[in-house]
C-alpha positions as a Python dict, from the first residue, in 0.01 Angstrom:
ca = {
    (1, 'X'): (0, 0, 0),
    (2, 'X'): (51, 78, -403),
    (3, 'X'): (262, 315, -534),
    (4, 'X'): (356, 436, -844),
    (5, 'X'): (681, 406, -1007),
    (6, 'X'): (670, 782, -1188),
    (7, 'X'): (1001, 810, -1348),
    (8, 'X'): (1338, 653, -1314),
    (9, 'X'): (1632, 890, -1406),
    (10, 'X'): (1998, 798, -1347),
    (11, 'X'): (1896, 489, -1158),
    (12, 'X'): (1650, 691, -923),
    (13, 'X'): (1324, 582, -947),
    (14, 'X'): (1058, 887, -821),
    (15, 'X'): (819, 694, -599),
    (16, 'X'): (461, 854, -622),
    (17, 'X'): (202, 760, -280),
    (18, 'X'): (-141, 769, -350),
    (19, 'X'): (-245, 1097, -138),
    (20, 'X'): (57, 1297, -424),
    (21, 'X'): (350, 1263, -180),
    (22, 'X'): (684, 1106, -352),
    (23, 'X'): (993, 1045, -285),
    (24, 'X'): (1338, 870, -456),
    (25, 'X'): (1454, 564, -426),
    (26, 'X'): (1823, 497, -536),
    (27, 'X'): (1783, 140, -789),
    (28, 'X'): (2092, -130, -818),
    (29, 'X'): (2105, -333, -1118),
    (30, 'X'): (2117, -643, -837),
    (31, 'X'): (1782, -488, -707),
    (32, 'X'): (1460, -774, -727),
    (33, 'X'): (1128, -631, -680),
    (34, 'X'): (1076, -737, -380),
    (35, 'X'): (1357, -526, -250),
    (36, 'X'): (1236, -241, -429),
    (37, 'X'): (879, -306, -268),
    (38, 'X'): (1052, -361, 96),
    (39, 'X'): (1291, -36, 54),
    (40, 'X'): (897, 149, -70),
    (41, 'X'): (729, -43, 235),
    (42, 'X'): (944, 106, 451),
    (43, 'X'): (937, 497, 378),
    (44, 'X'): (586, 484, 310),
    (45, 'X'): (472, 798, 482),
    (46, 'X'): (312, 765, 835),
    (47, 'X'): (-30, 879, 765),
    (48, 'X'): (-83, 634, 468),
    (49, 'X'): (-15, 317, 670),
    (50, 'X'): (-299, 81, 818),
    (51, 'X'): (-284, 6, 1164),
    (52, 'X'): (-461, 19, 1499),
    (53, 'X'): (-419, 257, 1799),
    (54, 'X'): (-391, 65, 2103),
    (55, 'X'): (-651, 11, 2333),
    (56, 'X'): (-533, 281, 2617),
    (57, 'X'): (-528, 575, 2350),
    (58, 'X'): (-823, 790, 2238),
    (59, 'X'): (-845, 1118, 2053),
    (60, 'X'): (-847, 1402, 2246),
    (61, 'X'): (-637, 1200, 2552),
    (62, 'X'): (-407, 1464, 2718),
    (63, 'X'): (-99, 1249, 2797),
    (64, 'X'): (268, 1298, 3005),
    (65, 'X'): (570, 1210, 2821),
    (66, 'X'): (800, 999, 3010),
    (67, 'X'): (1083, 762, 2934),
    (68, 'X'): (1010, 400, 2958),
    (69, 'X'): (1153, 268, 3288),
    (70, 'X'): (1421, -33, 3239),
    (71, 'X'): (1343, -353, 3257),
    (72, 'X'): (1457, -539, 3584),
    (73, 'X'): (1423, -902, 3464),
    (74, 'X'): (1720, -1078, 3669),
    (75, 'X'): (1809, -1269, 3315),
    (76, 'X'): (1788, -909, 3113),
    (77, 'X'): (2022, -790, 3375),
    (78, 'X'): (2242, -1044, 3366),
    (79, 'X'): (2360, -1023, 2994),
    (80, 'X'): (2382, -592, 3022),
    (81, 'X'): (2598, -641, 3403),
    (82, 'X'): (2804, -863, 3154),
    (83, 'X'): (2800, -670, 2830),
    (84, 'X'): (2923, -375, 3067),
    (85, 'X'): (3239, -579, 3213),
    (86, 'X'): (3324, -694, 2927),
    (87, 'X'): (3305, -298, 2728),
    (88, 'X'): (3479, -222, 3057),
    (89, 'X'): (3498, 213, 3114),
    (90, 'X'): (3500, 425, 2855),
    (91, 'X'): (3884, 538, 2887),
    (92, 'X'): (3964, 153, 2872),
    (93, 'X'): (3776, 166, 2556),
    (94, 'X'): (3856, 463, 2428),
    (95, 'X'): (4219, 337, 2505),
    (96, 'X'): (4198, -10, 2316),
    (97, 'X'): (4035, 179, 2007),
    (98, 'X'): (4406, 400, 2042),
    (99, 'X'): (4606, 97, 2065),
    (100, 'X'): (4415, -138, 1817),
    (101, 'X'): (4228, 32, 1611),
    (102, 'X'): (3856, 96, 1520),
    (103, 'X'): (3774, -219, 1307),
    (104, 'X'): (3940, -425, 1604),
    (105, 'X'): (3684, -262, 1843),
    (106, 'X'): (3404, -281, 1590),
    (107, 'X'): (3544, -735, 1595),
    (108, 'X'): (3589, -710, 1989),
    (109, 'X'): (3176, -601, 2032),
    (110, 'X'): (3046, -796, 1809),
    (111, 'X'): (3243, -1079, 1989),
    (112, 'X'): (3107, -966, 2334),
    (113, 'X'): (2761, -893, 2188),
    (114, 'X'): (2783, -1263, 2062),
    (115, 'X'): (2901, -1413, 2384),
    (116, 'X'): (2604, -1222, 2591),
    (117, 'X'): (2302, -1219, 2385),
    (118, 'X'): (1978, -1065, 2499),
    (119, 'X'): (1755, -1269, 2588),
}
């Protein structure tokens, strides 16, 4: 997808799309262009992006939304039963936030998060 840098004020550079739709970017002197192209690849507007519909879905297909059932792998399971034990309720966390403080939750789930992986 190309795109046009159109003018860079303040350290904004106006992004211009190829159908006439822009939008800002916000530049850091520590910015390479290929973080400026992956910050662009990423907003690129839906419509303009290539891609294919999967095979199930055809124009015109009336459809029913519904959420996406969870998985019931034993092993996928396994690692949320122990994420959940180790959170424990929310009033215990909510309680250890009160007692310890926010960043030493924010240290505590990474730690858990680390120590039960998904698969």
């Amino acid at each position: 997808m190309n795109y046009e840098v159109a003018e860079i004020n303040n350290g904004v550079a106006k992004i211009q799309f190829s159908d006439g739709t822009w939008t800002f970017v916000q530049l850091t002197a520590e910015m390479s262009e290929a973080d400026l192209d992956d910050i662009v690849h990423n907003i690129v507007p839906p419509h303009l992006k290539t891609g294919e519909a999967p095979s199930f879905l055809s124009a015109g297909a009336t459809r029913t939304a519904a959420a996406k059932p969870a998985p019931s792998s034993p092993e996928i399971a396994a690692y949320i039963l122990a994420r959940q034990m180790a959170y424990g309720t929310p009033e215990q966390q909510l309680e250890y936030i009160t007692e310890n403080g926010l960043d030493a939750w924010i240290a505590k789930v990474a730690q858990i998060k680390s120590d039960n992986p998904k698969p």
